[in-house]
C-alpha positions as CSV (number, residue, x, y, z in Angstrom):
1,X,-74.7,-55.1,-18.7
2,X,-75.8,-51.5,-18.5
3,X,-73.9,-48.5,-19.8
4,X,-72.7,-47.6,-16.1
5,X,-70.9,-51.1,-15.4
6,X,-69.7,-50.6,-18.9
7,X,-68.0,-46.7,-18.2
8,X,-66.6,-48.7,-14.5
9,X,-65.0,-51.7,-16.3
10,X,-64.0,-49.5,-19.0
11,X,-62.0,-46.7,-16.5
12,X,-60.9,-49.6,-14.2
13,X,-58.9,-51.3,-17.0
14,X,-57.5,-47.5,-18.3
15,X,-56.1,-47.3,-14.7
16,X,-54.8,-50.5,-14.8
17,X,-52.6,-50.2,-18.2
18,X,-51.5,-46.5,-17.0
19,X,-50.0,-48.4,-13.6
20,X,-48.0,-50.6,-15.7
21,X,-47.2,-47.6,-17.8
22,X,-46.0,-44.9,-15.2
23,X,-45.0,-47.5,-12.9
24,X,-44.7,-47.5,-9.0
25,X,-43.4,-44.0,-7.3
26,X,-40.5,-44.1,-4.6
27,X,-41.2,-42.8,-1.2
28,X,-38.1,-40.5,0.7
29,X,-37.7,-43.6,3.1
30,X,-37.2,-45.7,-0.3
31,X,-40.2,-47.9,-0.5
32,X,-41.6,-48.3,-3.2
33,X,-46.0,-47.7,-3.8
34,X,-48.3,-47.9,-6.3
35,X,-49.4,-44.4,-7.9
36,X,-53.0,-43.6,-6.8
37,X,-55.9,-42.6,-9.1
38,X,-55.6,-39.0,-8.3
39,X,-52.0,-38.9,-9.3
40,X,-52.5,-41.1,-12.4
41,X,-55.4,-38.7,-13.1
42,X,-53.0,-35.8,-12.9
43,X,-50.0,-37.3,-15.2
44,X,-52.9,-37.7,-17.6
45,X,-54.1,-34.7,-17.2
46,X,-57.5,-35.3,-16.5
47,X,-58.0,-36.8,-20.4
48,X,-59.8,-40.2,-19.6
49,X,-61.0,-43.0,-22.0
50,X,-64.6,-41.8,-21.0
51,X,-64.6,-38.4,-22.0
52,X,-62.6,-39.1,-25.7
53,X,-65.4,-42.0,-26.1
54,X,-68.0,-39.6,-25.7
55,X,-66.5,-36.7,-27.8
56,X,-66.0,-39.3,-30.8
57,X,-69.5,-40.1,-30.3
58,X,-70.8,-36.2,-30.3
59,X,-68.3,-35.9,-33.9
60,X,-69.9,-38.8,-35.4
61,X,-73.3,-37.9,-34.4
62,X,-73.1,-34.1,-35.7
63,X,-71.3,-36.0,-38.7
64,X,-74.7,-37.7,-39.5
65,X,-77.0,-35.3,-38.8
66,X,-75.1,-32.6,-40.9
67,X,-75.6,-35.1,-43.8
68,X,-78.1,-34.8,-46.6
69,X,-82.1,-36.7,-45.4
70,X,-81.2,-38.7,-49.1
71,X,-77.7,-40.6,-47.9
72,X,-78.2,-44.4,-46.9
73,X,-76.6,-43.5,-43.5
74,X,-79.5,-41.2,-42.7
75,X,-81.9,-43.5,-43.7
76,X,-80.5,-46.2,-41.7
77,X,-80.5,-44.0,-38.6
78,X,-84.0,-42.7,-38.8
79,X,-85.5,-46.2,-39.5
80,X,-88.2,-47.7,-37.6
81,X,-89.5,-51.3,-37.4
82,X,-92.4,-53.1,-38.4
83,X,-93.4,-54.5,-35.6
84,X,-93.4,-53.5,-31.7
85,X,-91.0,-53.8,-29.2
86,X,-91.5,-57.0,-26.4
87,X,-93.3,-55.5,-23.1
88,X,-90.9,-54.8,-20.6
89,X,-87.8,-51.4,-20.4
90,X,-87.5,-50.2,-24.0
91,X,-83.4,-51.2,-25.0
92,X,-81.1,-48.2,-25.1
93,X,-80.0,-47.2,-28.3
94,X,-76.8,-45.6,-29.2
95,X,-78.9,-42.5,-30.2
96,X,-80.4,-42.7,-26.8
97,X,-77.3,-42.7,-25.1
98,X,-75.5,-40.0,-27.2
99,X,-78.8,-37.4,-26.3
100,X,-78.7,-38.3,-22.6
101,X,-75.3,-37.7,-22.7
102,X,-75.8,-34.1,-24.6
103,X,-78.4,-33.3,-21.8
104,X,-76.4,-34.3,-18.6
105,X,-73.5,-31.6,-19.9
């Protein structure tokens, strides 16, 4: 599962629970119809899951590099292995994945 599928399933659920939550609009005529994503989008005002995932991630990371190269975190984070990786697409790593995001912004 790849960290696209992940963000989809992740803002397809948020939409989900804020249609429960806001609940349907009625029309002039009466009728009753389910709140789209742009106007669920606009009650929230444009503050997503996504994008408070992400800035949690950017705290923590300048939270780690900010720390001293002797704390066990740091040490932990700048580990490498013994041995190689299998042949094959290298895994994405959270550290990966927080740098990609830093460069698409």
């Amino acid at each position: 599962m790849g960290p696209q599928s992940i963000i989809q399933k992740l803002s397809l659920f948020e939409r989900k629970i804020l249609r429960k939550i806001f609940g349907p609009t009625k029309e002039a005529n009466g009728i009753w119809r389910i709140k789209t994503n742009k106007e669920l989008d606009e009650l929230i005002k444009h503050r997503n899951i996504i994008n408070y995932v992400k800035a949690q991630q950017l705290s923590w990371f300048g939270y780690t590099n900010r720390m001293p190269e002797t704390s066990i975190l740091k040490g932990i984070q700048k580990w490498k292995p013994f041995t190689g990786r299998p042949a094959g697409r290298p895994k994405s790593r959270w550290d990966d994945d927080v740098r990609n995001g830093l460069k698409k912004n």
